[in-house]
C-alpha positions in Angstrom: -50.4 17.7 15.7 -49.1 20.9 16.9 -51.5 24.2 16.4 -49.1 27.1 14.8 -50.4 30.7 15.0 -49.5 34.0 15.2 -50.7 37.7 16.9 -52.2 39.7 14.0 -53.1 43.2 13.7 -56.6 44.1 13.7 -55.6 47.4 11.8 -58.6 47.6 8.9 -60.7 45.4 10.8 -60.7 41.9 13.1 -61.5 39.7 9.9 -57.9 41.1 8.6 -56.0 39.5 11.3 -57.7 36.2 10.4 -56.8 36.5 6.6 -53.2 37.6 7.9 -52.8 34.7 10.0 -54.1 32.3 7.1 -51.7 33.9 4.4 -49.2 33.1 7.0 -49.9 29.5 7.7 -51.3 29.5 10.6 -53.7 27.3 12.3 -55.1 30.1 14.8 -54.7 33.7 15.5 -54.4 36.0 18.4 -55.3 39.9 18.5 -56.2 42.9 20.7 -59.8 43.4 20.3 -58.9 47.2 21.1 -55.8 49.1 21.9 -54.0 47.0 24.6 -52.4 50.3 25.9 -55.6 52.6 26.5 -58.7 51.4 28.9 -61.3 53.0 26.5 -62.5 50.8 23.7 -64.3 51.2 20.5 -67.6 49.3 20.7 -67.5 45.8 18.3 -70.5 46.1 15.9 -72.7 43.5 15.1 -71.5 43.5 11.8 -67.6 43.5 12.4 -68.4 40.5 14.6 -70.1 39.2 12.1 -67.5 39.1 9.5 -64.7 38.1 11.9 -66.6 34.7 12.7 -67.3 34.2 8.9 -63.4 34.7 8.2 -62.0 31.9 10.4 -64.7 29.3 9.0 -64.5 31.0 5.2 -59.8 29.7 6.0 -60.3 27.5 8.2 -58.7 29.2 11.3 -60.0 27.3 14.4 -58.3 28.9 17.7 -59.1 32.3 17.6 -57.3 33.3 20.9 -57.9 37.3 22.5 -55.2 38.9 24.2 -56.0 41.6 27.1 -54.8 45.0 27.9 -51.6 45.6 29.1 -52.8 48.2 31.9 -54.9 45.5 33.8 -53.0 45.2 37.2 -55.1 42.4 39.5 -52.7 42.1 42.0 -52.7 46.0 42.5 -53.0 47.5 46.1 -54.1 50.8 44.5 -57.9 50.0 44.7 -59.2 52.0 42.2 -56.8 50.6 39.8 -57.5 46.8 41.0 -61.7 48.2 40.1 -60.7 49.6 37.3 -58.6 46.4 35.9 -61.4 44.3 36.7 -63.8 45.8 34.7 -61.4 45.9 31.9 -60.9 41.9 32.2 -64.4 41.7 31.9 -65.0 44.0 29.3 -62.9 42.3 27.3 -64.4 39.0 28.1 -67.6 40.3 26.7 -65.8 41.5 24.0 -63.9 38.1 23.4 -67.6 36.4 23.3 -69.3 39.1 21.3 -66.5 37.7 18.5 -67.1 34.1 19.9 -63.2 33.7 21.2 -63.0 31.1 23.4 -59.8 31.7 24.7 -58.2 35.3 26.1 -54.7 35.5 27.5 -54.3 37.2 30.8 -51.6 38.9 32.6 -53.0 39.3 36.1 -50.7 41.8 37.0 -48.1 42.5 40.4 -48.5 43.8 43.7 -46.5 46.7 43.0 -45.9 48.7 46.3 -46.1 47.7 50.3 -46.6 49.4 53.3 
């Protein structure tokens, strides 16, 4: 059977992007775990954590599913943006476990100039 889902905000907290995607139908959910536009993030507290992983079993939502930052460039030349999107990509691989996501989308970026 197919899985349906749908990105959610995590405006008001990540357990409201699982109650979204349940009121919507869906089977799973995806979300930013932070602002996908800025490299800074907010640390995830225990608690928030917490309530996020008692939200999809409390509906039933089984594929959580991160998404990362737009800014994360892996093929970059520049390499002090190729350091600075890897630690972003793991960051938010930490971030994806602290919320026990098993799965996080990935653009892995362009080579963007030559010489």
């Amino acid at each position: 059977m197919p899985i349906l889902g749908s990105h959610m905000s995590i405006a008001g907290g990540y357990y409201k992007s699982v109650i979204a995607a349940h009121k919507a139908g869906c089977d799973c959910v995806q979300l930013f775990t932070k602002n996908n536009n800025q490299w800074r993030a907010k640390p995830i507290s225990d608690d928030d954590a917490q309530r996020f992983r008692d939200t999809l079993v409390e509906l039933g939502i089984s594929h959580p599913i991160s998404h990362d930052s737009y800014l994360i460039n892996l093929g970059s030349p520049d390499k002090e943006l190729w350091k600075k999107s890897v630690d972003a990509l793991v960051i938010e691989l930490q971030r994806a476990e602290q919320l026990s996501i098993p799965y996080v989308v990935a653009h892995p970026g362009a080579f963007t100039t030559s010489s």
